[in-house]
N, C-alpha and C positions, 0 to 999 in steps of 0.2 A: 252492875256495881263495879266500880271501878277502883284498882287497887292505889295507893298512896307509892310518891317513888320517891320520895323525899328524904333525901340522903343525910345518914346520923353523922355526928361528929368523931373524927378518931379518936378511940380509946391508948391514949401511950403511944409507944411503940410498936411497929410488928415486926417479925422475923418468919419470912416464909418458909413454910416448908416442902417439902416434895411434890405434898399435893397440890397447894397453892402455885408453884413451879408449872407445874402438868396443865390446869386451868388458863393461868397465863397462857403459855405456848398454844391452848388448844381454844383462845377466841381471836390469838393474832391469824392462825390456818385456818379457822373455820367463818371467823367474824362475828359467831353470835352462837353460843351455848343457850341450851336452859338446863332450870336447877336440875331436871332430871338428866336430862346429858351429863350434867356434871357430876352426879353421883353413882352414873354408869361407866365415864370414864376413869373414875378415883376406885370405883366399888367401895362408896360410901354406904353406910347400913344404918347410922343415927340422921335422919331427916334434924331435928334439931340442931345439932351440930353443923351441918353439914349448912343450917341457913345462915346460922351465926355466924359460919366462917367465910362464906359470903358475903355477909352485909358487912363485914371487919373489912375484907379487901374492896369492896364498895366504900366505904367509909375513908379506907386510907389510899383512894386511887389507884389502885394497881388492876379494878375494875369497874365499869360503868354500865348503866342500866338505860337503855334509847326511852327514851319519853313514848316515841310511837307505839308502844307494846301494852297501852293503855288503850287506845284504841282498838288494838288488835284482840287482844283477849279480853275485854271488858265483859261481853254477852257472854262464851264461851263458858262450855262443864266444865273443860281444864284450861285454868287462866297460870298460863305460865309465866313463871319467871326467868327473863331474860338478859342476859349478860353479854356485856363486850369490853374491849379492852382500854383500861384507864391511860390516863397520861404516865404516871408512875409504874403503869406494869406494861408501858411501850419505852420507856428509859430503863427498864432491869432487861426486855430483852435486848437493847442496843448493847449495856455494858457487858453482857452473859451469853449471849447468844450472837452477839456480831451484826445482829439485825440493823440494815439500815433502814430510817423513814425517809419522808420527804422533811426540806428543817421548815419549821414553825406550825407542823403541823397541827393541830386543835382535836385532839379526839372526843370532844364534847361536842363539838360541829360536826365532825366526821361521822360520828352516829346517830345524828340527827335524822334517820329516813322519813323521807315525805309518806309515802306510801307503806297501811300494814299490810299491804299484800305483797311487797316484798319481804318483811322480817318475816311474814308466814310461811312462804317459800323458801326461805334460805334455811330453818326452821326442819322444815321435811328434808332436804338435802341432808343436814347433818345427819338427820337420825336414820337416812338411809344410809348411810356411808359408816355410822356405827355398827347398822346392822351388817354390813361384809369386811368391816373391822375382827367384829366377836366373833363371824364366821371362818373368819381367815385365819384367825388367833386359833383357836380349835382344831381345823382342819390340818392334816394329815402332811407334812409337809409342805406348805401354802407359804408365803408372806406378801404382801402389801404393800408397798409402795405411792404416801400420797405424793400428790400435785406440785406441793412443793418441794420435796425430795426429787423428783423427776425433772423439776425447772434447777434446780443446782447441780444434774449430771449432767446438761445442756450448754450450746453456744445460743443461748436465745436472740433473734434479730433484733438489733440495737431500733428505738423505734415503735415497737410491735408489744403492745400490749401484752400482759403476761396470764397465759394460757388461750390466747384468742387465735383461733383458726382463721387466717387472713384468705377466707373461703371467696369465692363470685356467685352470682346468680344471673341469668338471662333478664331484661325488662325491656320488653318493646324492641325484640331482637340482638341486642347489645348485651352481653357481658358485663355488670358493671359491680365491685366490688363490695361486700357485706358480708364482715366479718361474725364469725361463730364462735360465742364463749357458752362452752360447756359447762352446767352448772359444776361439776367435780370434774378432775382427770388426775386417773388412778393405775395404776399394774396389778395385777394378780398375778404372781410368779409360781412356777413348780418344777421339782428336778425329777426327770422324768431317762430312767437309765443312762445316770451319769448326767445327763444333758439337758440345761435350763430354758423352761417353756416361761416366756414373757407373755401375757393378756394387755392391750392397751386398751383403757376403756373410759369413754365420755360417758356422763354418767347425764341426762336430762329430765329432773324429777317436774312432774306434769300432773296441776292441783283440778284439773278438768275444766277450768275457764278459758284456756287460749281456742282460737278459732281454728278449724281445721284448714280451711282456706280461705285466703282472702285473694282479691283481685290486685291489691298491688302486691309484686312479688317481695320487692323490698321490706314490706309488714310484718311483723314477725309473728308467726303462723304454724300449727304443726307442717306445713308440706313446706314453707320455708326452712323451715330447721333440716326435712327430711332432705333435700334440693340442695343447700350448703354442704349438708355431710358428706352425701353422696359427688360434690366437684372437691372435697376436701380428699375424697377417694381418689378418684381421677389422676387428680393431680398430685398426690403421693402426699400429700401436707403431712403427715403423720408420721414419715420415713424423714423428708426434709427435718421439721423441728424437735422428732423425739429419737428417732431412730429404729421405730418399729416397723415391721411390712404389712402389718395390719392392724386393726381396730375393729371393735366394737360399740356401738351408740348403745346404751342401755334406758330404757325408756320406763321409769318407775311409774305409773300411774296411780294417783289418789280417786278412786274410780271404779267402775264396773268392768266387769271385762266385755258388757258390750264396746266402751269405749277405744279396747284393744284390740278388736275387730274394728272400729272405724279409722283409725290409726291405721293399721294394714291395710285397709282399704287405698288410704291415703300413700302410702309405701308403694303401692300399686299404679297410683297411678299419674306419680307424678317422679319417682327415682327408674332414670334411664341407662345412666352412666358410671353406675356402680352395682356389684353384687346384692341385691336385697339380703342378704342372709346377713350382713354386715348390722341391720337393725333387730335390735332384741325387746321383748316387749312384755311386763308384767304390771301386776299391781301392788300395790302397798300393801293391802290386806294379804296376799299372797305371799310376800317377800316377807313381813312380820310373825307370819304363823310357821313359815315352814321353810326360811332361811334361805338367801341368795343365792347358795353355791347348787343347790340341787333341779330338779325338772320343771322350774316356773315359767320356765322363758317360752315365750311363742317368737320365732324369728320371723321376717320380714316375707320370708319364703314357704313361711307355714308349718314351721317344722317344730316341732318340742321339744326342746333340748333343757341338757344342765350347764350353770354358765363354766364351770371345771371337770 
């Protein structure tokens, strides 16, 4: 059954407030909330409320609902609701926030995605990067640092798409260029006697459909992603455009953790030129039960660790 996205008429005026502000800012970073994201980021407690004030800022454009997300939740137990950002609440961050767009941009086309396997994917991203949000928030000392905070302490290369690791890959002997964007790229920081420890970390949330290998290298594959990372290693990319000496690939898996063993497997036997300890490997249900920061990880190397 499929949900109705037919957007109401505005009632009056609006005048945002705090919360409305936070939502804004948090589908231009992320691209696409749902209601439940949104009521984990605000710590809203009236579901009611909390739809109404939604479909208000739906209504008066300052947010918009992708058509695609009919398709994507139709069949689904939880058909979520899905949010992105209006023409009106990309003109309050230009005037508030200093945000520049591209000029005439259409954010009703812009949200148009072909595919619901991408809004499904993007989808699991956010709610994994809440989850080491809340954990970081909590934790002892910790803070966080997202992506785009980290792209405005940068001289990012004029050119070069923003957050893309302008990585290579071998094909048919040849070196030849294909670039690595990281679903999130994030810092976990901590001061550690007097002295501040930086975490760089690519975060690649993984819904168990992509292929483990394919024969073109160019494909995008898990042993292509692993293959990238690992000459992004090599080649200091990480030092060049962020200034860190090292990273982490975090590898969230929607999945079994047989798959987390085939993934290692794949770490095995196709990363040469870089430290395998550098890939870290969990699952969803594991990162949701019992939180990011503690002993979920299987590194690349075999080893159990916690990511702090």
């Amino acid at each position: 059954m499929q949900r109705t996205l037919k957007k109401p008429e505005p009632k009056g005026n609006i005048q945002l407030t705090e919360r409305d502000m936070l939502w804004i800012r948090a589908v231009h970073r992320f691209r696409f909330i749902t209601t439940d994201q949104a009521a984990l980021l605000s710590g809203s407690t009236s579901r009611s409320k909390l739809n109404d004030r939604l479909l208000q800022l739906y209504a008066h454009d300052f947010l918009d609902r992708p058509d695609v997300q009919q398709k994507t939740y139709a069949y689904e137990k939880k058909r979520h609701t899905v949010h992105a950002l209006g023409q009106n609440g990309a003109k309050w961050l230009a005037d508030n926030d200093g945000v520049r767009f591209p000029k005439g941009k259409g954010w009703r086309t812009a949200n148009k995605l072909k595919s619901s396997e991408r809004l499904a994917h993007q989808v699991g991203v956010v709610d994994t990067v809440l989850h080491f949000e809340g954990a970081v928030a909590t934790g002892d000392g910790l803070f966080m640092s997202h992506q785009d905070e980290l792209l405005a302490q940068t001289d990012w290369p004029s050119g070069l798409k923003s957050y893309r690791l302008p990585t290579m890959t071998e094909q048919r002997g040849v070196m030849v260029e294909r670039g690595t964007d990281p679903d999130y790229t994030f810092t976990i920081s901590r001061t550690v006697a007097g002295k501040r420890q930086d975490s760089l970390c690519f975060l690649e949330w993984d819904n168990s459909s992509e292929d483990f290998i394919k024969a073109n290298r160019l494909a995008s594959s898990i042993a292509q992603k692993h293959r990238c990372y690992a000459d992004a290693y090599r080649r200091k990319l990480h030092t060049e455009l962020y200034g860190f000496n090292n990273f982490r690939v975090l590898f969230v898996i929607k999945g079994t953790p047989e798959r987390v063993t085939k993934m290692r497997g794949v770490c095995d036997q196709v990363v040469e030129q870089a430290p395998k300890g550098i890939f870290w490997y969990t699952t969803a249900d594991e990162l949701e039960t019992k939180g990011p920061l503690v002993d979920i990880w299987i590194t690349g190397d075999g080893k159990q660790r916690p990511l702090v």
